[in-house]
C-alpha positions in Angstrom: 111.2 101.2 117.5 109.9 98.9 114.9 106.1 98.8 115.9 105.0 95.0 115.9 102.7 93.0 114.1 99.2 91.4 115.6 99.1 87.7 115.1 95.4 86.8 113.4 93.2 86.9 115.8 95.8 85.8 118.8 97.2 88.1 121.4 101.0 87.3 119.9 102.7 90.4 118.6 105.3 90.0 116.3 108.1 91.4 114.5 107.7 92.0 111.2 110.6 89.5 109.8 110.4 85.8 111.3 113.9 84.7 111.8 114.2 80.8 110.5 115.6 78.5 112.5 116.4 75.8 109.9 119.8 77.0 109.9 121.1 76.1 113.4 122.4 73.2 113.3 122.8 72.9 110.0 125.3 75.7 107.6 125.1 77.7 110.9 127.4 76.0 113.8 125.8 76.7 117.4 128.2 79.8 118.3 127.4 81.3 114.6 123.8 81.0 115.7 124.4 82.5 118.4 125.2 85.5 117.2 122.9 85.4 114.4 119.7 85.0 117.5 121.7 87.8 119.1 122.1 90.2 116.1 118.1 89.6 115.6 117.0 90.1 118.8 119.2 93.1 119.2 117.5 94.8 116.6 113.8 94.5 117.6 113.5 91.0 116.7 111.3 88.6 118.8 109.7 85.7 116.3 111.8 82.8 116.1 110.4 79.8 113.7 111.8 76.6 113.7 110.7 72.7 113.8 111.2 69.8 115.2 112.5 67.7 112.1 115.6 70.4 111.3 117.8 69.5 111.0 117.1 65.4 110.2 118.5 65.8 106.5 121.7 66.1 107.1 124.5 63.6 107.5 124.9 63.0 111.0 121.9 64.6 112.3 119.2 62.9 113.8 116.5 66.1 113.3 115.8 68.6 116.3 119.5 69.9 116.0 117.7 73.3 115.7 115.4 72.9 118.9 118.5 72.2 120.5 120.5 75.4 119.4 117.9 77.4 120.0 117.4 75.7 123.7 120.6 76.4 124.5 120.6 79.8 123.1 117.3 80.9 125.7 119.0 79.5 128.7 122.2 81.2 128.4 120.5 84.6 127.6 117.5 84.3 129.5 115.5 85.4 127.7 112.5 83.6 127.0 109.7 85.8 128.0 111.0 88.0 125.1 110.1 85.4 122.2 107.7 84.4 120.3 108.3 80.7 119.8 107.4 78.7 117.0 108.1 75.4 116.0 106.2 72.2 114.3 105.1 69.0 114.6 105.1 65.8 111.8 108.3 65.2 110.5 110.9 64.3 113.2 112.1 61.0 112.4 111.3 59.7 115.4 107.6 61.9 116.0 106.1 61.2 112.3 103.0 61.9 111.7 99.9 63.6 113.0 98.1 61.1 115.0 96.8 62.4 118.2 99.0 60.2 120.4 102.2 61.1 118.2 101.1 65.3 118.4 101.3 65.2 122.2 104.6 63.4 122.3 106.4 65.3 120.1 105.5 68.3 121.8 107.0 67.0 124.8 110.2 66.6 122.9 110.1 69.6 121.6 109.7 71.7 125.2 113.0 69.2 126.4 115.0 70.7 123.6 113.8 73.9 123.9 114.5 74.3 127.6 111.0 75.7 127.7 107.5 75.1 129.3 105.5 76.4 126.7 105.6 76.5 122.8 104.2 79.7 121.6 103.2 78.7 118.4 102.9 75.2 117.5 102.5 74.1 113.8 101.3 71.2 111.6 104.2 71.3 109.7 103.1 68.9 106.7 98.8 67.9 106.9 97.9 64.1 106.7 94.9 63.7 105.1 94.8 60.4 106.6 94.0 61.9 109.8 90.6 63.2 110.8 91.0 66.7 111.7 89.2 66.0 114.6 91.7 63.5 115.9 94.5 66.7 115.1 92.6 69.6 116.6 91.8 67.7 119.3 95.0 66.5 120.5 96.3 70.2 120.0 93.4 71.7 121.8 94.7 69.4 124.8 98.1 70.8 124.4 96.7 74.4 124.8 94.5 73.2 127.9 97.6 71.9 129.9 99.7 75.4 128.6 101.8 73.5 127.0 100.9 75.7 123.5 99.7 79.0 124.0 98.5 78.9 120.5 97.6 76.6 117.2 98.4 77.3 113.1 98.6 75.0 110.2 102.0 74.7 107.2 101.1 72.9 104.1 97.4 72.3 103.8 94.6 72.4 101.6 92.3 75.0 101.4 89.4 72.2 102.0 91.1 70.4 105.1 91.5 74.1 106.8 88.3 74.9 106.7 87.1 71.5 107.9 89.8 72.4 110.7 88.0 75.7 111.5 84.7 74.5 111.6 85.1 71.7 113.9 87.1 73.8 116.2 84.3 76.3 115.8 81.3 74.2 116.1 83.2 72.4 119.8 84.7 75.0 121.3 88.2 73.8 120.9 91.6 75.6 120.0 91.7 77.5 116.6 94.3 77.6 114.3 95.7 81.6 114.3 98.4 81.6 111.8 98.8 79.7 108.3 102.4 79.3 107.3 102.4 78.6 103.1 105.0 78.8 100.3 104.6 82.1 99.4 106.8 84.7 97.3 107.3 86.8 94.3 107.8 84.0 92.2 105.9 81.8 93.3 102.4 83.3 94.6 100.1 80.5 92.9 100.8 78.6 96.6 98.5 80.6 98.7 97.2 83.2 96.8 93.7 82.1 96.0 91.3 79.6 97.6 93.8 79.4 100.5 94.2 83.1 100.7 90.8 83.7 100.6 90.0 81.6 103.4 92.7 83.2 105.7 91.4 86.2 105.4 87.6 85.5 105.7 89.1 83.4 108.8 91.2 86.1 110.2 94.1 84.1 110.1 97.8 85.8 109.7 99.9 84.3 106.9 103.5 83.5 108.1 105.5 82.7 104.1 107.9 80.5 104.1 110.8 80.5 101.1 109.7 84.1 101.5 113.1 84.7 99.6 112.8 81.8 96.7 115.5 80.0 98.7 117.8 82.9 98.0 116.6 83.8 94.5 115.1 87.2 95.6 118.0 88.1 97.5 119.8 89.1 94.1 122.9 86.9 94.3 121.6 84.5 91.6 122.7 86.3 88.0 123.5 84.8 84.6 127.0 83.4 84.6 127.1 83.5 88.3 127.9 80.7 90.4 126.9 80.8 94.3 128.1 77.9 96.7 124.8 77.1 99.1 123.3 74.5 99.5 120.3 75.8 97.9 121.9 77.0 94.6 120.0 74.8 91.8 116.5 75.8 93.5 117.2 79.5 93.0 118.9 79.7 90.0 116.2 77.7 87.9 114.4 81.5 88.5 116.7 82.6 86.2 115.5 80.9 83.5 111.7 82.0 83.6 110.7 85.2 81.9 109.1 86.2 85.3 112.0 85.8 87.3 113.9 87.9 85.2 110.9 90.3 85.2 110.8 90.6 88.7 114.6 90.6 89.0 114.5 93.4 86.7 111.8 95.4 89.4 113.5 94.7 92.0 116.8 96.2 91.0 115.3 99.3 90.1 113.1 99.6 93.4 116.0 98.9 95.5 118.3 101.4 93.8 115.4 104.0 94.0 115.4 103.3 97.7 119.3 102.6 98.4 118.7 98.8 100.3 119.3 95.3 99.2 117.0 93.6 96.5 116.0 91.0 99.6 114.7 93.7 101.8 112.4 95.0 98.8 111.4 91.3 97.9 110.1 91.0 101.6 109.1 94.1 102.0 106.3 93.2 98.7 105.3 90.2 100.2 105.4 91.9 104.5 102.4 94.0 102.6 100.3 91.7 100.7 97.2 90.8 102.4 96.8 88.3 105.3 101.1 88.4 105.5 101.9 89.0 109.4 105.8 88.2 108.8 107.6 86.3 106.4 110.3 83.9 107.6 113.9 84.0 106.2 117.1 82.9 108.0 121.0 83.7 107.9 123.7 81.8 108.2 125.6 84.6 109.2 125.1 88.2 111.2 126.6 89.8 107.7 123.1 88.2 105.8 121.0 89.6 108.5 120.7 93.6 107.7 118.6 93.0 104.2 116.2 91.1 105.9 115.8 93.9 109.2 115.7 96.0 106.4 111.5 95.0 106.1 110.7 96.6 109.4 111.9 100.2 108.0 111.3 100.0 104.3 107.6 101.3 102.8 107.1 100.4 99.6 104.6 103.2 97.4 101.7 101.9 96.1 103.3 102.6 92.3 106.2 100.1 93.9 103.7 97.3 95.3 101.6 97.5 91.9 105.0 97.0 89.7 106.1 94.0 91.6 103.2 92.5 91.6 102.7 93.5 87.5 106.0 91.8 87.5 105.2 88.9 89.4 102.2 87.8 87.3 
């Protein structure tokens, strides 16, 4: 049994991989997501991140597609109790924002869709500067006084904004942000490491990556001369053409030889270790993309391994 992971300083335990929600809805139809949850959860899975905005992009959709799936996918297996639930507040169409009126409504939307009386985790999914942080933590501190939101985090923020966020929850008693969810992999590790890093750790805060695969980059499947229909395939190939994604391409294929796994469950595994890192999120479209990302849970990197992908990485 895959031991789980402590949240910051919450009383969430999570599974070592988040499983992304962006997905369902989206290049994932609701039965394929279905079996995808299932797979997860079948495996020792139990932190599911999603938001209310995905899947709004997309021809058609009108955002909380995901929500929806995922809604769905609780009632029928009844399983609720068994999930960590995240999701975030900011960019639905219709919930924009982060005013204090706009923070409670679009967590109301967000429980309809999710079938559910209580968000585990609740995001800020982009910051607005615009907005006093008081205004913010004190509209989400509400949300955690009517249960509503068992607990607070923060996506997409400056180093200088959380900290005012910390302190005025510290200095009034109010909810806390636990969790920080930043861009934040082998390629790219100028995003959080840092001022940002710094202060999650001083803070106690777990770090919760997203892109945590380079949107597919470190998966492998991206080599010169190759073509791969996604969606994402112009944002992972331009790796390709940096000496350190080539570099850490390089590590990467000899670590997961050395070790018999996928080059995506070494990538994660790297960043599963660095400091603050609780779980990073990645998703699949399919149950045949989910194995190299379960693979985290069981793979321990050496400290020779760590060092060389993070030489690499530089």
């Amino acid at each position: 049994m895959t031991s789980l992971r402590k949240l910051g300083s919450s009383d969430l335990e999570v599974f070592p991989l988040a499983l992304g929600g962006n997905v369902f809805g989206w290049t994932a139809d609701q039965d394929t997501s279905f079996a995808v949850l299932d797979a997860y959860t079948a495996a020792g899975g139990n932190f599911v991140d999603t938001a209310d905005s995905y899947s709004a992009w997309v021809d058609g959709n009108s955002g909380g597609e995901s929500e929806t799936v995922l809604g769905k996918w609780l009632a029928a297996r009844g399983n609720r109790d068994d999930v960590v639930l995240a999701t975030k507040v900011s960019q639905h169409p219709e919930y924009p924002g982060l005013s204090a009126a706009n923070i409670k409504a679009a967590a109301d939307a967000s429980l309809r869709r999710l079938g559910t009386d209580r968000i585990d985790l609740y995001y800020t999914h982009f910051d607005k500067p615009e907005v006093p942080v008081e205004e913010i933590i004190g509209a989400l501190d509400e949300l955690v006084r009517a249960g509503k939101v068992r607990h607070i985090a923060a996506s997409n923020i400056s180093a200088e904004r959380l900290a005012a966020s910390l302190e005025f929850s510290d200095r009034e008693g109010l909810a806390r942000y636990v969790a920080l969810q930043p861009h934040y992999n082998l390629v790219s590790r100028d995003t959080y490491e840092g001022e940002l890093s710094g202060l999650a750790e001083r803070a106690g805060l777990a770090a919760v990556p997203y892109y945590a695969l380079a949107s597919g980059f470190l998966t492998g499947k991206y080599r010169p001369g190759t073509a791969v229909d996604s969606p994402r395939a112009g944002g992972a190939a331009k790796h390709l053409e940096t000496e350190r994604g080539r570099r850490v391409l390089a590590a990467l294929d000899e670590i997961a030889e050395a070790h018999g796994v996928p080059v995506a469950t070494v990538a994660l595994a790297w960043l599963a270790g660095r400091p603050t890192v609780a779980a990073p999120i990645a998703s699949a479209r399919t149950v045949e993309q989910l194995p190299a990302l379960l693979g985290v849970a069981e793979l321990d990197l050496t400290q020779d391994e760590a060092e060389r992908l993070t030489r690499a990485s530089a």
